[in-house]
C-alpha positions in Angstrom: -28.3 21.9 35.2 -26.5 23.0 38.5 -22.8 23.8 38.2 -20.7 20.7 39.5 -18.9 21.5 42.4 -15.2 22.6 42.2 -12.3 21.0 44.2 -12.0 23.9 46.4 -15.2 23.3 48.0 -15.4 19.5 48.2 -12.0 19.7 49.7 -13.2 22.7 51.9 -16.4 20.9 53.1 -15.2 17.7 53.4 -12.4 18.4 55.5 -14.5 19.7 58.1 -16.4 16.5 59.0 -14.7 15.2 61.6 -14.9 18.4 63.4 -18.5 18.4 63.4 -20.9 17.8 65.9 -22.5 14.3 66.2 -25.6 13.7 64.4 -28.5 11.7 66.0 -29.8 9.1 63.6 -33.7 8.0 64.5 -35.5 5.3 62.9 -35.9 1.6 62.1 -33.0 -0.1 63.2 -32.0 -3.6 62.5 -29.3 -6.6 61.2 -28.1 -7.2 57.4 -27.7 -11.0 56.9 -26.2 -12.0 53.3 -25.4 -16.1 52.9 -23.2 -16.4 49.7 -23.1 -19.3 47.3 -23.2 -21.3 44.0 -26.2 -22.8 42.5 -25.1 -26.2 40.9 -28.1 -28.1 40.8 -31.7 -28.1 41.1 -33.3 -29.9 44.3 -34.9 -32.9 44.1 -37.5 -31.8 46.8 -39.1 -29.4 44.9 -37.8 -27.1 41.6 -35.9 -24.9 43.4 -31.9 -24.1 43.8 -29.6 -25.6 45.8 -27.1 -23.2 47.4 -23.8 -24.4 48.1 -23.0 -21.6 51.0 -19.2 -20.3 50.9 -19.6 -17.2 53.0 -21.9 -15.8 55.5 -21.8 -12.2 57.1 -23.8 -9.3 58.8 -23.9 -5.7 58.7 -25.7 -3.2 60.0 -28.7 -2.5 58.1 -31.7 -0.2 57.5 -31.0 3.3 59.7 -28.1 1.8 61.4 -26.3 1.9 57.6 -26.6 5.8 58.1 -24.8 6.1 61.2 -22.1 3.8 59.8 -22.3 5.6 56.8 -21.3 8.6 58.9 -18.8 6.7 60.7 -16.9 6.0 57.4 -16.7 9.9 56.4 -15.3 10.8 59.4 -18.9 12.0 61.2 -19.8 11.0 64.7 -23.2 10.0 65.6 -26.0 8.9 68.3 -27.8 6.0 66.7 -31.5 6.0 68.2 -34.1 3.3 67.8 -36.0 0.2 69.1 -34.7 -3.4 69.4 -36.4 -6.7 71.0 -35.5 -7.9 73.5 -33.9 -11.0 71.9 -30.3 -12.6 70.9 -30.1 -10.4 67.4 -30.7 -7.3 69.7 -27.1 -8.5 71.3 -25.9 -9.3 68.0 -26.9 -5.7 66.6 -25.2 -4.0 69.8 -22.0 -6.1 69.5 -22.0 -4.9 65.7 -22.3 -1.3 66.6 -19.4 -2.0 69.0 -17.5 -3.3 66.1 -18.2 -0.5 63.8 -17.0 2.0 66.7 -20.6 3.4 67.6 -22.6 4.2 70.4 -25.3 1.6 71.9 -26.7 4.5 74.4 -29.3 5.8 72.3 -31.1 2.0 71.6 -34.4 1.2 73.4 -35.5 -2.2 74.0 -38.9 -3.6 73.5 -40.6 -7.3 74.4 -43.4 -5.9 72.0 -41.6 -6.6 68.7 -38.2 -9.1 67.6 -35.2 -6.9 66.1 -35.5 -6.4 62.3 -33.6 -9.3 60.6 -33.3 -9.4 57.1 -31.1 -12.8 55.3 -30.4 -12.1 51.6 -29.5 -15.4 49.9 -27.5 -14.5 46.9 -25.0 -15.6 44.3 -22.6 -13.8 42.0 -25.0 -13.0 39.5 -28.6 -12.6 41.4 -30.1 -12.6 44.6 -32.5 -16.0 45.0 -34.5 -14.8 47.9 -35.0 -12.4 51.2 -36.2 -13.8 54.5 -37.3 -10.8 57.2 -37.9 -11.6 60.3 -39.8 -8.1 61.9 -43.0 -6.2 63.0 -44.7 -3.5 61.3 -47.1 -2.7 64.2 -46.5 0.6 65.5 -44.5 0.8 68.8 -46.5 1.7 71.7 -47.1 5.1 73.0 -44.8 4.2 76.0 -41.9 3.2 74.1 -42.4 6.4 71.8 -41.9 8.4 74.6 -38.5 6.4 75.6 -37.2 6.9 72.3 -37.9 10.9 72.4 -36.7 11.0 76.2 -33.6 9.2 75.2 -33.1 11.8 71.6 -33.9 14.6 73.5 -31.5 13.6 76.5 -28.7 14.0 73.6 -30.3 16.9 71.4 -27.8 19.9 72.9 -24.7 18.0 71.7 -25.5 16.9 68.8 -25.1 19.5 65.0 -29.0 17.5 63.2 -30.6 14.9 62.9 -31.6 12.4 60.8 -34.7 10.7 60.5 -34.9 7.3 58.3 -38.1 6.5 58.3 -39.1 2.4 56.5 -42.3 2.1 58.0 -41.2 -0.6 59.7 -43.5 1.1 62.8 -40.6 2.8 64.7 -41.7 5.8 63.8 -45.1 6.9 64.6 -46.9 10.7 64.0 -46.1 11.9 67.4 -43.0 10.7 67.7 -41.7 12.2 64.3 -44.1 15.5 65.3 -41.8 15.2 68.6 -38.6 15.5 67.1 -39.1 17.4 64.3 -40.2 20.3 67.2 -37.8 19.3 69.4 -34.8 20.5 66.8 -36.7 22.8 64.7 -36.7 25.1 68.1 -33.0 24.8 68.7 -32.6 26.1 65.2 -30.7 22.5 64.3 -31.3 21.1 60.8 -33.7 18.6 60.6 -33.5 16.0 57.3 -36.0 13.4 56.4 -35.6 10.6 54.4 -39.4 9.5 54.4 -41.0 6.2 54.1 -43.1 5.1 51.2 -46.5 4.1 53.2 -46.0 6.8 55.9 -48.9 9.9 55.5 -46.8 12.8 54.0 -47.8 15.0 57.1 -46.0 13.4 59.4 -43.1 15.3 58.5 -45.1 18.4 58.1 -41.5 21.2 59.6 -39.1 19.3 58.7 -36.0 21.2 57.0 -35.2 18.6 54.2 -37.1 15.9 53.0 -35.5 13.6 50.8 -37.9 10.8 49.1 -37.0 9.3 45.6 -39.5 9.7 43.0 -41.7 6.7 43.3 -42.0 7.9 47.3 -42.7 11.5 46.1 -45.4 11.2 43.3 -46.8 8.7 46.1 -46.4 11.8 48.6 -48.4 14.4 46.2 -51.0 11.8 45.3 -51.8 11.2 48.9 -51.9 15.1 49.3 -55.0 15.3 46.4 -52.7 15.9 43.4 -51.8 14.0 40.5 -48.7 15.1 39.1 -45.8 13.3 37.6 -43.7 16.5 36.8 -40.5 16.7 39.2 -40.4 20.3 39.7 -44.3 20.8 40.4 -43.7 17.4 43.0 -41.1 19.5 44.7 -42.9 22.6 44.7 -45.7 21.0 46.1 -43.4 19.1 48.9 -42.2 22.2 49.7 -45.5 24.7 50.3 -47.8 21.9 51.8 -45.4 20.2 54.6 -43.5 23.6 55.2 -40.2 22.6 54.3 -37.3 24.6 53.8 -35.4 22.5 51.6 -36.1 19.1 49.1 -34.1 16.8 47.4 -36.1 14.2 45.3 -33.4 11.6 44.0 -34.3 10.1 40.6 -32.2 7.2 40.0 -30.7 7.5 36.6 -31.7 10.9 36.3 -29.6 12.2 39.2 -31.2 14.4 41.9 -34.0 17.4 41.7 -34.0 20.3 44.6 -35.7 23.7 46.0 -33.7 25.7 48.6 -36.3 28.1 49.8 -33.7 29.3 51.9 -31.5 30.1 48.4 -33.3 31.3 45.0 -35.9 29.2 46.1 -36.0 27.8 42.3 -35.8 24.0 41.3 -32.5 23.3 40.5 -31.2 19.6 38.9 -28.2 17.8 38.8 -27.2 14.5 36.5 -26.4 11.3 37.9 -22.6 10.4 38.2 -22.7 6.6 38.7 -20.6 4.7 36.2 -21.5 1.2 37.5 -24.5 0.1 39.1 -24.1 -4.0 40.8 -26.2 -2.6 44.0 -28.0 0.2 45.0 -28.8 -1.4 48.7 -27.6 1.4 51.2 -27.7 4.1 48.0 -30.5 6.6 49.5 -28.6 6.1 53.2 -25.2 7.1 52.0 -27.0 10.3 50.0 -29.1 11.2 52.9 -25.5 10.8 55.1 -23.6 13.4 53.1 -26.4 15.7 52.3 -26.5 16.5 55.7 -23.0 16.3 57.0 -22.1 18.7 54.2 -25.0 21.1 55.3 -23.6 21.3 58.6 -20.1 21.8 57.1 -21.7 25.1 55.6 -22.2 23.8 52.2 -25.2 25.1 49.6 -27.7 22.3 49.1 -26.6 21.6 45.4 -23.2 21.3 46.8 -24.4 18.8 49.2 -26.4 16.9 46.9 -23.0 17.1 44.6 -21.7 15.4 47.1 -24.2 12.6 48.0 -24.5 12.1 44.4 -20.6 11.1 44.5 -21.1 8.8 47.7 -24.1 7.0 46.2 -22.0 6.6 43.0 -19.3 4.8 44.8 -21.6 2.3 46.6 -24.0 1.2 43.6 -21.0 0.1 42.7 -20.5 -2.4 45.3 -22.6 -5.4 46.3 -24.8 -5.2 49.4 -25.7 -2.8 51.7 -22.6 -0.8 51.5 -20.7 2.7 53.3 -18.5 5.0 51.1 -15.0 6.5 52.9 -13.7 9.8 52.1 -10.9 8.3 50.2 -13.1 6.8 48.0 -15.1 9.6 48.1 -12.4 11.9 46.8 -11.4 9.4 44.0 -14.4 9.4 42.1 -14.9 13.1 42.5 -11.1 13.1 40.7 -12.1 10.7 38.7 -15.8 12.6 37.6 -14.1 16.4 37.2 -11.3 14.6 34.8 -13.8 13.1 32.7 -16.4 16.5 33.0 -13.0 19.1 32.2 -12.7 16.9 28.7 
């Protein structure tokens, strides 16, 4: 098991966020919806629960969490992705606005609606998920709008990000596009991949980060069947020419191969003390795994540090962002309880 990270470092790399360049965030992009009740009674229409709404709200959801994610640390970034052409696409820009970040980087399309998702939820479970979205890939024409627009903003910008959910925003070439695009301006490229999306596609990449489900998916795609964590990451690693992977494992915490270090597997426990959500987990790890690569920390430091962030939000309801105060409490809170 890697050594946890001591306070000199997470207070040396974490201070050096907001001085960093901005990070460009590409993927699916779209609105968080969650209508809040209590379930009294049963309809008489049909056997189904009646929700007595109290609360509505929206947040940013899918790779837009990212960039707010970002936002919350102290990080600046260029959100880039495709929208319809349609009243939630207002909604979502207003919503940026709100969040204080950028709309410059969105590309509108009449080919698909913006990605809408209503969770209908009470205080003990969630009753049901509406989506409102396309899966069709996006058009060659709007591909090349979104790569124009990335690459328009590439010299400024410290990585990027690409959160892929196969929701069709990001197809071969355009990942292929951007992947050479910062890979030959020497800027760190991480991946957090989609479960449905071939496994070359992000063939170059600098860090890929699937969970484990999405990586023994990965391997079995490439011809292997393998269950093992370290053989999954080794495998990662030599067949998409990565430099760097971090498979998270829920419970288990977070596996890894630096190629770039000792190139061995490395593993580190999970530090979540609650779990009530883990909506927005895998955007807030992908968030500081990066930022604190930038900031010139090793990559079990990084994932020391995502593995904090996601332990804060699990522990909230909904898609959820984690600030550097809270951030720096639990990591108090986790080295008293590991010094015992």
């Amino acid at each position: 098991m890697e050594s946890f990270i001591t306070e000199n470092r997470f207070q040396e790399i974490t201070s050096k966020y907001n001085s960093l360049k901005p990070i460009i965030v590409v993927g699916d992009i779209g609105l968080d919806k969650y209508t809040f009740g209590e379930v009294r009674r049963i309809s008489p229409e049909a056997p189904v629960p009646v929700l007595e709404v109290s609360r509505e709200w929206l947040k940013l959801g899918l790779a837009a969490n990212i960039s707010h994610n970002l936002k919350t640390i102290g990080v600046e970034s260029t959100l880039c992705g495709v929208v319809g052409n349609d009243k939630n696409a207002s909604t979502f820009e207003h919503l940026l606005e709100e969040c204080g970040l950028k709309t410059w980087g969105l590309v509108r399309s009449s080919d698909r609606p913006t990605i809408f998702k209503e969770r209908v939820t009470t205080d003990t479970q969630q009753i049901c998920r509406i989506d409102y979205e396309s899966t069709d890939s996006i058009s060659p024409k709007t591909a090349k709008s979104v790569l124009r627009r990335v690459e328009d903003f590439a010299k400024d910008h410290g990585a990027l990000i690409i959160e892929d959910y196969a929701k069709g925003t990001l197809t071969e070439d355009l990942i292929q596009g951007l992947i050479k695009s910062f890979t030959e301006r020497n800027t760190l490229v991480c991946v957090d991949p989609g479960r449905s999306t071939p496994p070359l596609w992000y063939r170059g990449a600098t860090l890929l980060k699937p969970n484990k489900k999405e990586a023994i998916i990965m391997v079995s795609s490439l011809g292997y069947r393998e269950t093992n964590v370290e053989s999954i990451a080794e495998i990662l690693v030599e067949k998409l020419n990565l430099e760097k992977v971090v498979i998270t494992l829920g419970g288990d915490g977070m596996g890894m191969i630096d190629t770039k270090s000792d190139g061995k597997f490395h593993h580190i426990p999970t530090v979540a003390n609650e779990v009530f959500d883990v909506s927005g987990a895998g955007d807030t790890a992908i968030s500081l795994l990066t930022a604190s690569l930038v900031a010139g920390a090793t990559l079990p430091e990084a994932a020391w540090l995502g593995n904090c962030g996601s332990g804060v939000v699990v522990a909230k309801k909904g898609t959820a962002t984690v600030d550097l105060k809270e951030l720096s409490e639990f990591y108090k809170r986790l080295a008293g309880k590991l010094q015992k």
